[in-house]
C-alpha positions in Angstrom: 56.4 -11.1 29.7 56.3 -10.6 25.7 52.9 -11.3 25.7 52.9 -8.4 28.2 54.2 -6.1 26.4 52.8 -6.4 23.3 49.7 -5.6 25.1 50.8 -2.8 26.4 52.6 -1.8 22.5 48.6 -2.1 21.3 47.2 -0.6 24.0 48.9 2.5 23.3 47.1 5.5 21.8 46.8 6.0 17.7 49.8 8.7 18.2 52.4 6.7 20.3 51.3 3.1 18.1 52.7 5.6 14.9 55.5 6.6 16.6 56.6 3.1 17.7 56.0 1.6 14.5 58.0 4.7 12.6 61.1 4.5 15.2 61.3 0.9 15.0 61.5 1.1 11.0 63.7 4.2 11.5 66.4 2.4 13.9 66.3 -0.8 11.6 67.5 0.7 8.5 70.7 2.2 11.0 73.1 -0.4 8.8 75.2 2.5 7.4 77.2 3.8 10.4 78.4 0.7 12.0 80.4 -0.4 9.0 81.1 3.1 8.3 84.9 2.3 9.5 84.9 -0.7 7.9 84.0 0.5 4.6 86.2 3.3 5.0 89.4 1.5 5.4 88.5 -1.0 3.1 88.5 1.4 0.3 92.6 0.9 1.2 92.5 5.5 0.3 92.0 6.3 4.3 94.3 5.7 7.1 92.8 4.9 10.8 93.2 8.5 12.0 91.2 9.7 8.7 88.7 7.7 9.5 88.2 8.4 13.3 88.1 12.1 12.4 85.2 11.3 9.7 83.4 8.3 12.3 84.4 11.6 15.3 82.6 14.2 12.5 78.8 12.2 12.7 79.7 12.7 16.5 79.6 15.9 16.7 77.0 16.8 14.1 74.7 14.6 16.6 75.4 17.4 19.0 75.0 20.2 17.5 71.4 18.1 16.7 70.6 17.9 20.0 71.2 21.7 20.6 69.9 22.7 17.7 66.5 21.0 17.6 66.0 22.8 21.5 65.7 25.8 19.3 63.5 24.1 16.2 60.8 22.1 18.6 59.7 25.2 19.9 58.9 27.0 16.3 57.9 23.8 14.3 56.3 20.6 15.0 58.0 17.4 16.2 56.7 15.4 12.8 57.9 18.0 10.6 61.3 18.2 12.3 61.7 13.9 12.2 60.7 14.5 9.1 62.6 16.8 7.4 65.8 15.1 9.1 64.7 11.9 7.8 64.6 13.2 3.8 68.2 14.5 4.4 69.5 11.6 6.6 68.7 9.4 3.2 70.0 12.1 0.5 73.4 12.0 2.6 73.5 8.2 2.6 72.8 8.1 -1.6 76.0 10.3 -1.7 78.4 9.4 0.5 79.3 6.2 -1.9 80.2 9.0 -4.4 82.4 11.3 -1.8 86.4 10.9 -2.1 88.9 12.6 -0.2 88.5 13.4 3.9 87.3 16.8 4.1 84.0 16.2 1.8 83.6 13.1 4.3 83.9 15.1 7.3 81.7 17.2 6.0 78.6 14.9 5.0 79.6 13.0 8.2 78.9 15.9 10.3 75.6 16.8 8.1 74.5 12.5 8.6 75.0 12.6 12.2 72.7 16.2 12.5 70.1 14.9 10.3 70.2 11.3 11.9 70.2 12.3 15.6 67.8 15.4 15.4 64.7 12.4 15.4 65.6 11.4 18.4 64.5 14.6 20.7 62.0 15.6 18.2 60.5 11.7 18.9 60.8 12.4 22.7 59.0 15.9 22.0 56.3 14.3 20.7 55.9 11.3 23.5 55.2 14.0 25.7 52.8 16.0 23.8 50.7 12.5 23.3 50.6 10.9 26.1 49.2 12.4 29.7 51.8 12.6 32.5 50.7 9.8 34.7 51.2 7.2 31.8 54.7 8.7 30.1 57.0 6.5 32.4 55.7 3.4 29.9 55.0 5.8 27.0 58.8 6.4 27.3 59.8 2.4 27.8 58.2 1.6 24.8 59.4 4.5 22.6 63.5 2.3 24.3 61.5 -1.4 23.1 60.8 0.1 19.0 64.5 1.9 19.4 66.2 -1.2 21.1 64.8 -3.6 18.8 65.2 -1.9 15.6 68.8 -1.7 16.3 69.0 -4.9 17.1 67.7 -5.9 13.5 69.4 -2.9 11.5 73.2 -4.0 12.4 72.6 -7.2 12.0 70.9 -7.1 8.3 74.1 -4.4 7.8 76.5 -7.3 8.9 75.3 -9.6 6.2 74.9 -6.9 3.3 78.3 -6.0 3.8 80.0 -9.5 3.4 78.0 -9.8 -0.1 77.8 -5.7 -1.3 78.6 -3.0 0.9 77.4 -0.2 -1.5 73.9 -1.6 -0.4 74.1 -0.6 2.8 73.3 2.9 2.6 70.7 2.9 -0.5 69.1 0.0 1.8 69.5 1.7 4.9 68.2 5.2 3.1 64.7 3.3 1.5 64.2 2.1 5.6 64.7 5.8 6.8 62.5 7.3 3.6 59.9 4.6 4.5 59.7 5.9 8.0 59.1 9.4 7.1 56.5 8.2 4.2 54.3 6.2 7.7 55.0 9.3 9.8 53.9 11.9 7.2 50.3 10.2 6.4 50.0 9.2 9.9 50.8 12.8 11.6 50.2 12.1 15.1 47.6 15.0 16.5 49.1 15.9 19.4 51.7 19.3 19.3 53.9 20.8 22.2 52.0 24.0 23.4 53.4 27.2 22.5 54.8 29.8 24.7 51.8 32.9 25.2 53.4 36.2 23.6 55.1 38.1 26.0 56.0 35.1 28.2 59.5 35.7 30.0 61.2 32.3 29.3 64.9 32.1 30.3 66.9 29.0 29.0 64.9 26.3 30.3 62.1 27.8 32.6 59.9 30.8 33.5 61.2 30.7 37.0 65.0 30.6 38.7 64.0 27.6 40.8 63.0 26.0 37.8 66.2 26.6 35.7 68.1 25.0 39.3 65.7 21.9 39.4 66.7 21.3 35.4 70.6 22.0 35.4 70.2 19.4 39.0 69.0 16.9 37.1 70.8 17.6 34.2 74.4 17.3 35.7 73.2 14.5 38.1 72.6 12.2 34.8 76.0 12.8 33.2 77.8 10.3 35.6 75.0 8.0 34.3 75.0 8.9 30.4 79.1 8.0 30.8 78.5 4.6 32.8 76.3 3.5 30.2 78.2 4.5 27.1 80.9 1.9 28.1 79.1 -1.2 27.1 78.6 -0.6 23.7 82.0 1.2 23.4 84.0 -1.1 25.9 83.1 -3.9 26.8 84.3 -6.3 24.0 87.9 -4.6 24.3 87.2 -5.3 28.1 86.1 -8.9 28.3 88.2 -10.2 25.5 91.7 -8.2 26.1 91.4 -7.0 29.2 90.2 -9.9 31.1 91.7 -12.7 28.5 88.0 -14.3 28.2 86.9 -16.1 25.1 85.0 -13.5 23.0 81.6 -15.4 23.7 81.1 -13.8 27.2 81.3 -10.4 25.7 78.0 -11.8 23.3 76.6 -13.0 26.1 76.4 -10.2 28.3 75.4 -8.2 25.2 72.7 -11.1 25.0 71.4 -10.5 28.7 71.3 -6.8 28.3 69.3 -7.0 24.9 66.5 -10.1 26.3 66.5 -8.6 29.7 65.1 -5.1 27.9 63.0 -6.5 25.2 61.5 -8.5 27.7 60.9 -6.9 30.5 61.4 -3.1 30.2 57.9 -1.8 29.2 56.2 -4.7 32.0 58.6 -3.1 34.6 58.0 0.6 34.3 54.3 -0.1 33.9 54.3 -1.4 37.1 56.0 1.3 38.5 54.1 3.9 36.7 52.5 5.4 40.1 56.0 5.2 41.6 57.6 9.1 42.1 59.9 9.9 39.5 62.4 10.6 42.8 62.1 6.9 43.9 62.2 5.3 40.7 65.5 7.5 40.2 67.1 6.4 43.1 66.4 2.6 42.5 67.8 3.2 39.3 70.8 5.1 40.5 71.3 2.4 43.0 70.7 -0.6 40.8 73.2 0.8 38.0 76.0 2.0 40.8 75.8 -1.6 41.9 76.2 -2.9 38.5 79.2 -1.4 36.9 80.9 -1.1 40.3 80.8 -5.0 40.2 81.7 -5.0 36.7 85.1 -3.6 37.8 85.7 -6.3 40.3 84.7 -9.5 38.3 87.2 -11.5 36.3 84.6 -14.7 35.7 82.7 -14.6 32.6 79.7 -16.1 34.2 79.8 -13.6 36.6 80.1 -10.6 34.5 77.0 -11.9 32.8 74.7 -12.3 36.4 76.0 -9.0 37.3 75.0 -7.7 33.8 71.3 -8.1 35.4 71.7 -5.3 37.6 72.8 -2.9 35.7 70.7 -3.4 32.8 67.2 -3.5 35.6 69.4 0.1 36.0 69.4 1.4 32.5 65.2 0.1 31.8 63.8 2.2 34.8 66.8 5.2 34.9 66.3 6.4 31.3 62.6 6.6 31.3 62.4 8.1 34.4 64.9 10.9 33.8 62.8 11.5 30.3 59.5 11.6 32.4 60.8 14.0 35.3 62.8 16.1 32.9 59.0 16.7 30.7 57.5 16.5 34.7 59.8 19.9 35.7 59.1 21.6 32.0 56.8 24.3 31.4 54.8 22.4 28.0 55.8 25.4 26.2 59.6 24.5 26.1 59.6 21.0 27.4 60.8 20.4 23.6 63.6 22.2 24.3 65.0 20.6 27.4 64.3 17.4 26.7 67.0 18.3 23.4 69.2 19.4 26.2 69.0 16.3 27.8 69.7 14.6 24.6 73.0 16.6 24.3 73.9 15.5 27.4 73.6 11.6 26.8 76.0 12.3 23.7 78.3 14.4 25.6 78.4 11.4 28.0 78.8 9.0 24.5 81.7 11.3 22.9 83.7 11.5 26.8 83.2 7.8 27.5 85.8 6.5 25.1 88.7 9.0 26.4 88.0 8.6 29.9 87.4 4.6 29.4 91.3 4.6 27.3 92.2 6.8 30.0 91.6 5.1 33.5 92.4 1.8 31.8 96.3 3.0 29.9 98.3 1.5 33.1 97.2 -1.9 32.9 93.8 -1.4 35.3 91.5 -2.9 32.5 88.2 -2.8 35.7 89.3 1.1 36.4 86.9 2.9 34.3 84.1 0.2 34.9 84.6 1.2 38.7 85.0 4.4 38.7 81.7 4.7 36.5 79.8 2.7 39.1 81.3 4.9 42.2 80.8 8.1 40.2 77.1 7.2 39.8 76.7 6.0 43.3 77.9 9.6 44.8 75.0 10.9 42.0 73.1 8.6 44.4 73.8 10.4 47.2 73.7 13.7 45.4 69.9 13.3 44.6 69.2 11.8 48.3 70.1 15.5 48.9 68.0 17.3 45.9 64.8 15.9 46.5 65.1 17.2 49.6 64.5 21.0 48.9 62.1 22.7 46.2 64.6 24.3 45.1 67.0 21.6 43.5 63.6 19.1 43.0 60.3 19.6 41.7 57.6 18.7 43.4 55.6 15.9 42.5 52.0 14.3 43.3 51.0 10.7 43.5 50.1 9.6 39.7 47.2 6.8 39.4 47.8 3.2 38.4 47.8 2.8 34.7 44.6 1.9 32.4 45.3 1.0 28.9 43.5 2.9 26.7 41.9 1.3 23.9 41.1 3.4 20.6 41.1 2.4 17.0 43.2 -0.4 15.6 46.8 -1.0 15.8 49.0 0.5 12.6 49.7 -1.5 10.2 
């Protein structure tokens, strides 16, 4: 399966082989923010609350990122804009060592979390301007594979820096992110969004009413699935090791599944369902993560927790590629930028709500609640998009895409 995808990875066109190479430098220098707490507290100057508003602060500046670059990728182009975030992400990181005091935290905090999370729809912009629609399923997958293993590497290097030096970790983490934008900026990739033609009535996502109703549809029926799969990576230790009274080891080892399981199989799986309709491979994904954290909720046995990890990770590596490709699929080119950034803000309104509605369900001593109620929430989305592919209205049509063929240009980067 490696083998697999690497083959795929190189047989990727001169743009996309940049852009993987560039995001997966990009994601490995994210050491900064993880300890960010940590640091924080261990300056013994901040109490806890100060430092959730400051950690809260990079929160919402990645919002306003993903709302604000909806309006930037359709003036300016996606390397400029991944670009230009990148310069600042690294001069905030050089100064926050120097701040003191909460407000100028909050404030560079707010400014880190823009200029870090604006790559991230100006990256997806550009996946869909360089790659043709019958191929963007995988294009997608392995834009996941360079973001999933670079923060695989990047918190982990952060771990060890900040036993030995802590300062390091943001001029480190800076150097990774100006390196990135160095690759990217002789390397511009040569495909650009198309414009909208002068005159054009565009409302806030489409030329037409039924395609505003077909984005907003898929829009709102991803939420349920942008909150199930913020509670891993926000839950799940506090869930396995307090909740359930397991040894901590489980929690790494469904973390474990969930990062092999993607590495390994991710891109090989969606390039196998690249002729697949974006409606089925939505509703297998729907189904598969509904199963998943619904049986999350119920389990108490480590080993358990771990299989069952299986199906809602085979969930998350064909849902979130598929919502990317049918949310570019429903787009007029000329503001596909933009709503792709919408759909960016909401997987971080679904990250920001997870936490409250996770403490929430779980506050009268139901530790499975929220894992449940995610994976029943996401099964009536299930049934929801039964019903929208249904009508033109609420779905866009699609036709049959033809089996993928690698193509082969110039050498690999790097």
């Amino acid at each position: 399966m490696f083998l697999s995808t690497l083959r795929t990875v190189r047989g990727l066109n001169r743009d996309l082989r940049t852009l993987f190479v560039v995001t997966l430098v990009f994601r490995a220098g994210t050491m900064a923010f993880p300890f960010l707490a940590a640091y924080l507290l261990g300056q013994h100057r901040y109490g806890a609350a100060e430092v959730g508003v400051v950690v809260g602060a990079f929160g919402m500046g990645a919002l306003l990122a993903d709302l604000s670059a909806s309006v930037f990728l359709g003036r300016i182009r996606p390397t400029l804009v991944m670009v230009a975030g990148s310069v600042v992400y690294a001069a905030v990181l050089t100064v926050v060592p120097l701040l003191s005091g909460v407000v100028p935290l909050v404030a560079a905090a707010l400014l880190w979390g823009m200029a870090y999370e604006i790559y991230t729809p100006a990256a997806y912009s550009q996946v869909v301007a360089s790659s043709p629609a019958e191929e963007r399923k995988i294009a997608f997958s392995c834009n996941r594979l360079a973001i999933n293993l670079g923060m695989g590497v990047g918190p982990a290097v952060g771990g060890l820096l900040f036993a030995v030096a802590p300062l390091a970790l943001f001029y480190v983490n800076a150097v990774c992110v100006l390196v990135a934008a160095a690759v990217l900026w002789a390397r511009q990739p040569s495909g650009a969004p198309e414009r909208g033609r002068a005159g054009e009535r565009v409302r806030l996502v489409s030329s037409t009413a039924h395609g505003e109703t077909r984005f907003w549809t898929i829009f709102c029926l991803a939420l349920p699935v942008h909150v199930a799969y913020a509670l891993p990576p926000i839950l799940l230790s506090v869930y396995v090791i307090e909740g359930l009274g397991l040894p901590a080891y489980w929690a790494s080892a469904v973390f474990v599944v969930n990062a092999v399981a993607i590495v390994l199989f991710e891109v090989p799986l969606n390039k196998a369902m690249s002729g697949m309709s974006h409606a089925r491979s939505l509703l297998i994904g729907f189904g598969l993560a509904a199963a998943g954290f619904t049986l999350m909720g119920l389990t108490a046995n480590g080993f358990v927790l771990a299989l069952v990890t299986l199906l809602w990770t085979g969930g998350e590596m064909i849902v979130f590629p598929a919502l990317l490709s049918y949310v570019s699929h429903l787009s007029d080119r000329a503001v596909a930028g933009r709503n792709i950034s919408l759909y960016s803000a909401g997987a971080n309104i679904g990250f920001i709500a997870a936490p409250q509605i996770g403490v929430a369900l779980s506050a009268k001593g139901a530790p499975g609640t929220p894992w449940l109620v995610a994976g029943l929430t996401v099964g009536a989305a299930f049934g929801l998009l039964l019903g929208a592919r249904s009508s033109t209205r609420t779905w866009c049509p699609e036709e049959p895409h033809q089996p993928h063929r690698p193509q082969r240009e110039e050498a690999p980067v790097g």
